[in-house]
N, C-alpha and C positions, 0 to 999 in steps of 0.2 A: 819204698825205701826201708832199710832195714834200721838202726841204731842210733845209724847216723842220719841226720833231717834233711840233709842239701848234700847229694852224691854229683861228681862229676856229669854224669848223664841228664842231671836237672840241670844244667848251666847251657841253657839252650831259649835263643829268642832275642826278645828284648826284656835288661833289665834297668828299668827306671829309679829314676832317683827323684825324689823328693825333699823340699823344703820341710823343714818346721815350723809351721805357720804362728806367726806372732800376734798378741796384743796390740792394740793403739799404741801403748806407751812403752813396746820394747826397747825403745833407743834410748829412753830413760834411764840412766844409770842407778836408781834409788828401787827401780819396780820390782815388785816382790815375785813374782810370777806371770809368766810371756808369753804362758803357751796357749792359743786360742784351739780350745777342745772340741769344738763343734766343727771349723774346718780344717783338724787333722782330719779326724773321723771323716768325712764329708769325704774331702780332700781322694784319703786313699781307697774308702771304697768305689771311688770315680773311677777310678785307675784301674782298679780288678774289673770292675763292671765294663772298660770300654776296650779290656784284652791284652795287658801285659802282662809279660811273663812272669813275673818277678819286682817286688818293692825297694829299695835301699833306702835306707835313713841317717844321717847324721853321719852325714859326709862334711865337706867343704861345706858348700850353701845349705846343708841341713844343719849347719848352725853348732855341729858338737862340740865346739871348742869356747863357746859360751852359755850355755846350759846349764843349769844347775843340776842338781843331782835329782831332787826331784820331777825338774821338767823331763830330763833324760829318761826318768825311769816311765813318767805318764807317758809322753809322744810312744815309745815303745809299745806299752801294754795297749795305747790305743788303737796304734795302725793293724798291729795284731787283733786283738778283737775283732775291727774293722772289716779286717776283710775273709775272717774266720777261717782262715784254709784255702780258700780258691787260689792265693796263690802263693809261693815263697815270700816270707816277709824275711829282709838279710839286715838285722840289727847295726848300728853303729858302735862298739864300744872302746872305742880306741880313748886310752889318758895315756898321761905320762907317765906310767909305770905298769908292769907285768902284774903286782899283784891288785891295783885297781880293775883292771882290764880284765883279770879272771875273774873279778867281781861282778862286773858288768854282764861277761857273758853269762856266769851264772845264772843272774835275772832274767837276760834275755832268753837263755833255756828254759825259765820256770815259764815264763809268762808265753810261753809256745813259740817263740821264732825257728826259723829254720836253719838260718849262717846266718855268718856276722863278714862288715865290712870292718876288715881291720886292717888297722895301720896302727905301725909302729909309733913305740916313745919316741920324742924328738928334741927334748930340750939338749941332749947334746946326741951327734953323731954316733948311731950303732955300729960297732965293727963288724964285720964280716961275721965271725962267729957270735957274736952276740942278734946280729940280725937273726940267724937261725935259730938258737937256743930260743929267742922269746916266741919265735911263731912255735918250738916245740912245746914251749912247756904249757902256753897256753890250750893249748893239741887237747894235750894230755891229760889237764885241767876238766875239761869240758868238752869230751868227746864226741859228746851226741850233735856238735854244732857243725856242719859246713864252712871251711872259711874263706872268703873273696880275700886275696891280698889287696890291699889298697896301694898301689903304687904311683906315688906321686913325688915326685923326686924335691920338688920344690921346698914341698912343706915337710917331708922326713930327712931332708939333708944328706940321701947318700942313693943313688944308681944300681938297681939290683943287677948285679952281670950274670950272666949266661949261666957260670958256675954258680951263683947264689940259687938262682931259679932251680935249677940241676938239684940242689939240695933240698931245696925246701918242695918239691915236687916228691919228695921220697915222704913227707910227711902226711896221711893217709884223707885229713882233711882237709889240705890245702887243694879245692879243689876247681879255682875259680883265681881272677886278676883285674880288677878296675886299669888296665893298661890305658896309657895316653897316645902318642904317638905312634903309625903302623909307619917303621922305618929298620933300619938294618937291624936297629937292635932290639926292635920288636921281631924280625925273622931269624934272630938270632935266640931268642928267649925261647920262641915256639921251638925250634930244635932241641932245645937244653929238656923242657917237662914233656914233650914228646904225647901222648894220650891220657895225661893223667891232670893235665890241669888248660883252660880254657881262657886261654890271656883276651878279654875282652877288650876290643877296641872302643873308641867313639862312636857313637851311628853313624856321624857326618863320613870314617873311616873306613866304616863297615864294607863298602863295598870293594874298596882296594885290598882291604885283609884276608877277603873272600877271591880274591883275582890271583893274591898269590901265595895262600895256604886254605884252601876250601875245604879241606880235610880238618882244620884247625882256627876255622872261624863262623861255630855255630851261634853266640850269643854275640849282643853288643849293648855296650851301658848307653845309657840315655836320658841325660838331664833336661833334654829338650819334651820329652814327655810330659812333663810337668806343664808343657805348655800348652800340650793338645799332644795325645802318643800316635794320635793317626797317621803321621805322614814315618812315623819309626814303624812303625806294625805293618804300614803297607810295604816298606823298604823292605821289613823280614821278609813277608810273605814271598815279595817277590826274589831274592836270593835264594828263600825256602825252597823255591817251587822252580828254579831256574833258568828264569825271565829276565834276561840279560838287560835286554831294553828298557825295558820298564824301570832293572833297579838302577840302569847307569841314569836314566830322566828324572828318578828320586833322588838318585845321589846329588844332581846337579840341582836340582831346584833345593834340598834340603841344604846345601853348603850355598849357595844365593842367601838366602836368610842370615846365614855367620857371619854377611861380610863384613855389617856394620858393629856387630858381635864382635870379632876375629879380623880387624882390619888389616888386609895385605900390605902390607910397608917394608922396604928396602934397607937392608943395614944400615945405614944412614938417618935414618927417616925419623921425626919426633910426631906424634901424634898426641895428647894436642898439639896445634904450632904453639902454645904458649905454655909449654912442661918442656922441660930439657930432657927428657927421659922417653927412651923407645916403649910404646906401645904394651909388647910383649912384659915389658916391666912392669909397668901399671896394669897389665891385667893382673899378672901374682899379688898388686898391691890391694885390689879392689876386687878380686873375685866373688865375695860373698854379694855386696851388694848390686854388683853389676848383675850373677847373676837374681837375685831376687829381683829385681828392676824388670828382666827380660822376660821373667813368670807373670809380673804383675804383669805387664804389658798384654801377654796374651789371655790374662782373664780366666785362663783354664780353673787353677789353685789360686785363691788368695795367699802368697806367702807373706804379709803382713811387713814393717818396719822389721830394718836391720839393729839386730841387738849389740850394744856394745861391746869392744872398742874399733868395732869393723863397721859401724855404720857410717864412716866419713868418703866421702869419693867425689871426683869432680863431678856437677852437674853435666857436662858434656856427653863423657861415658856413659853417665847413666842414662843421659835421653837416648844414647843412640842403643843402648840394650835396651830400651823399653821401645822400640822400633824394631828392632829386629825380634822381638816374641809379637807387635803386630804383625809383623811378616810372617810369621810361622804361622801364625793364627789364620793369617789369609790364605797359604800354601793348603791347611787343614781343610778351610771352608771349599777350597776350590776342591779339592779332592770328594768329600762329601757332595759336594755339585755333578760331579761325571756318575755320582751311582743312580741320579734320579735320572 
């Protein structure tokens, strides 16, 4: 790599996401400090050590939106440290405003990251051209950074269209996408950046995004790694290597594991029966904890108690993500079982 730490051509594989693992007394609203330093560190040289492509931090369930400044700034310096190079570490430094955020990155440049997972201000809706101007000027700001858009429409309040993508693909570090959904307007995004930016899907997605743009779906994000990355690393390989069978019998066993995660329900449909609100609502309301639940479950990372004011969520939910990271856990085990 030249100047710049995270080129297009590194956005290839699996890239994991990680918790920020808490104290006992993160849910504590008075605790002074939350960040348990023994398994971050621990945590993310797992991770490098068992073959992922790539780190992300302080996303959604990595907690950035309740961090203090100094927890943000230590989890950073440490997962860095941590895994000293072996592989991309991609910073979280998204707040609510442009000049915070070149702040952040700044740090995350000193202290050796490679890119940053950025998302936009949200306390109110960015216009069209202001969505662009801020991934510019943060660009600009801090060159030497690769940047993954973070696109998540829920929590940024506005749908990047075809024409936004088109745009902000012209920007020379935008060179990567935490995308959600592989659907029209995922095949519609991929035509807009064309070879200059790598719209990541889910792993669970991975294999449909590969079925129909293979040319334009070499990485995939994965939070599920946090749980065990083995059943995402074999998926890679086997797309890598293109083992049709193999990745459509990963795809299926790995989306088995989401369902009590991701439960299937009918326009109609309330889940709990005793919440008046679909499903897909309550995950946007309880994502942190739900997933931190479905980490703990699998025992891979400790990611420790939800920090306030996100750690409230129905007991249901939560049993049933902490069931589905044992599934995961056992899909892992099984898998390590066929190599002996």
């Amino acid at each position: 790599m030249g100047s710049q730490r995270l080129e297009y051509e590194d956005v290839e594989g699996i890239f994991s996401i990680m918790p920020t693992p808490a104290t006992a007394d993160a849910s504590d609203p008075a605790a002074e400090y939350t960040l348990d330093r023994e398994e971050a560190e621990r945590g993310a040289r797992q991770l490098a050590d068992d073959g992922v492509d790539a780190i992300m931090i302080n996303g959604t369930f990595g907690e950035a939106a309740t961090l203090t400044e100094e927890e943000w700034k230590d989890f950073t310096r440490i997962v860095v440290e941590a895994v000293d190079g072996d592989v991309p570490v991609i910073a979280g430094p998204t707040t609510l405003n442009t000049r915070s955020t070149i702040r952040r990155m700044k740090y995350a440049r000193d202290v050796g990251a490679d890119g940053v997972l950025l998302g936009r201000p949200m306390w109110l809706e960015l216009s069209p051209e202001a969505t662009v101007e801020f991934h510019r000027h943060v660009a600009e700001a801090v060159p030497e950074l690769g940047i993954i858009v973070y696109h998540n429409p829920p929590a940024f309040k506005n749908r990047l269209t075809p024409k936004l993508w088109e745009e902000l693909a012209e920007i020379p570090q935008v060179v990567g996408a935490k995308y959600g959904a592989v659907d029209a307007g995922w095949r519609d995004a991929v035509s807009s950046v064309g070879d200059s930016v790598q719209l990541m899907p889910i792993e669970r997605k991975w294999y449909i995004a590969n079925e129909l743009a293979p040319e334009h779906a070499n990485a995939a994000w994965s939070g599920s790694a946090s749980c065990d990355p083995l059943p995402a690393l074999r998926l890679r390989d086997a797309i890598t290597e293109g083992d049709d069978e193999t990745a459509r019998e990963l795809n299926y066993r790995i989306n088995k594991t989401n369902e009590k995660f991701y439960p299937q329900v009918g326009p109609e449909a309330v889940y709990p029966e005793t919440m008046n609100v679909r499903h897909d609502d309550l995950y946007g309301l309880y994502t942190i904890p739900l997933q931190k639940a479905r980490i703990e479950g699998a025992g891979y990372i400790d990611p420790g108690p939800v920090r306030p004011p996100y750690h409230v969520a129905p007991e249901e939910l939560v049993e049933m993500a902490r069931e589905s990271g044992r599934e995961w856990r056992q899909l892992a085990s099984d898998l390590r079982d066929t190599d002996n």
